[in-house]
C-alpha positions, 0 to 999 in steps of 0.5 A: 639365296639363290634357286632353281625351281621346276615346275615353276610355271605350274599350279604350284610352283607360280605360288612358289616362286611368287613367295620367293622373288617377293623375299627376294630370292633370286630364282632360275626357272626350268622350262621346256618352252623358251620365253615362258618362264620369263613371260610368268615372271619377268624377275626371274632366269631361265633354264632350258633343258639342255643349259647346265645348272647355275650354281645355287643353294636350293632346288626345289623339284616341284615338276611331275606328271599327274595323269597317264595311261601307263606306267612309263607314262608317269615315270618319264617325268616322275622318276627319268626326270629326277635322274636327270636333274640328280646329276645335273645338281651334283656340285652345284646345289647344296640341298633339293626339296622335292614335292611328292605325293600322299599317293607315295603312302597310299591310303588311311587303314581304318581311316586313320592317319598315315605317317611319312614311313607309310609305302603302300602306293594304290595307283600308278601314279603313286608308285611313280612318286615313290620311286622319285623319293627313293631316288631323291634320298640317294642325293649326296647332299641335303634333301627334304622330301614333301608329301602333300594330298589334293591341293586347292586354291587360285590358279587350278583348274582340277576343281573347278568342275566340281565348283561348277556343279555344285553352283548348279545344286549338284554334287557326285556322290561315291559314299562317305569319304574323309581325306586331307587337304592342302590350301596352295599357298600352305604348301608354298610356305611349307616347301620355302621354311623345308629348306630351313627346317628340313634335313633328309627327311620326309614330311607329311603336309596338309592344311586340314588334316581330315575333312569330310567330303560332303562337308567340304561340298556344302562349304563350297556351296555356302559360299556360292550361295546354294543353300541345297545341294543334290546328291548324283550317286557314281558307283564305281562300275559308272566311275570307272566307265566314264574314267575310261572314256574320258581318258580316250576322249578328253584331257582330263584329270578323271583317268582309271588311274584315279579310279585305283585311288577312289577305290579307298574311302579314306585318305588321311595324313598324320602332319605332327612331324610337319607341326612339331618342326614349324613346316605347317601353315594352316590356313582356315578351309573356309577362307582357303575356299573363299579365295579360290571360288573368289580367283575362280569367279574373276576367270568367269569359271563360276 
């Protein structure tokens, strides 16, 4: 089978296409920035944004902008972006898989589960992926549409703040929460089989469906060793506060947009259409958390 990724030399996509050149895929990797693509992955070609498509029977769409201020700031790479690669696919790619997001949905009424038809994005960033969808379905070809929630594992950095404090016998405290998560080589798995497995649909995925935070936090911190974890109460008004001044101040991924986010306590996804199809792997929490905190202790994060 022959591919082209973005994003390939994220988070995400380095797990992507590690799964695809060890199946023996071959695989071109879209990059802004000469060499590296080739430097992560000797294996595999590169794309550059001004070369034409290579004629391929997949391409996986996984590039996006998670932070911003406003909303062109997503939408440049969002929605402009997947207009872009739209028309240089047409004749050239039989089928496209593209990461969305659980933010396209929007959060959980009543805490119960969201399925795919759900369309109420709270924040920026939502509403920018859901622009990309509806632009991906207009895609003459094949398409599946993924939508993952907070993704974890080796290779991030989002979490490793908060792995850091725990270790340190703290955790911030918003109230309770319940959210889906998904570990990142699942969702590797899951964007592989969606080729096969998938047509002009759009799937909910997640490795655990519902966890609850504080139980999530004391996972991790059993792991590390920290028998006790403090609670650090955040209201939102502090939240937002440090939001704000991390915006103007650092590269972090805590923005007012994801205050409009936090503003909901549940984010749970329905996955029985995911299940039902064969697009699920779940790998348990406690072994997902236990390979990300072991990645993260060999970097010297931890």
């Amino acid at each position: 089978m022959k591919s082209i990724v973005t994003g390939g030399t994220g988070f995400i996509g380095k797990a992507l296409v590690k799964n695809l050149l060890e199946k023996g895929w071959k695989v071109w990797v879209l990059t802004r920035t000469e060499g590296k693509a080739q430097k992560t992955f000797p294996e595999a070609e590169e794309l550059l944004p001004g070369d034409p498509f290579p004629r391929a029977e997949v391409l996986f769409n996984l590039a996006g902008a998670v932070k911003g201020k406003t909303y062109h700031d997503f939408a440049r790479a969002n929605v402009e972006f997947i207009k872009n690669i739209l028309e240089k696919s047409r004749g050239k790619v039989d089928k496209i898989v593209h990461l969305s997001s659980q933010a396209a949905g929007g959060p959980s009424p009543n805490c119960q589960p969201i399925k795919e038809d759900a369309e109420n994005p709270v924040s920026l960033y939502g509403k920018s992926k859901l622009e990309g969808e509806r632009l991906v379905k207009t895609f003459p070809g094949e398409w599946v549409v993924l939508r993952p929630p907070a993704v974890f594992g080796e290779e991030d950095y989002a979490f490793t703040d908060l792995y850091k404090l725990i270790k340190r016998g703290f955790a911030p405290w918003m109230g309770p929460r319940k959210f889906s998560v998904i570990y990142v080589k699942d969702l590797a798995y899951s964007l592989e089989v969606a080729v096969e497995k998938g047509k002009r649909e759009v799937f909910n995925v997640a490795s655990q469906e519902e966890v609850d935070y504080w139980d999530f936090v004391m996972e991790i911190a059993d792991i590390l060793g920290r028998k006790r974890v403090r609670k650090i109460p955040v209201p939102l008004s502090l939240a937002g506060a440090i939001a704000r001044a991390a915006q103007a101040f650092s590269a972090s991924m805590f923005t007012v947009d994801k205050i409009r986010e936090l503003r909901y306590p549940c984010w749970i996804l329905d996955v029985s259409r995911a299940e039902q199809r064969g697009i699920l792997r779940r790998t348990p929490l406690r072994k997902a958390l236990e390979n990300t905190l072991a990645w993260a202790r060999t970097q010297g994060i931890i």
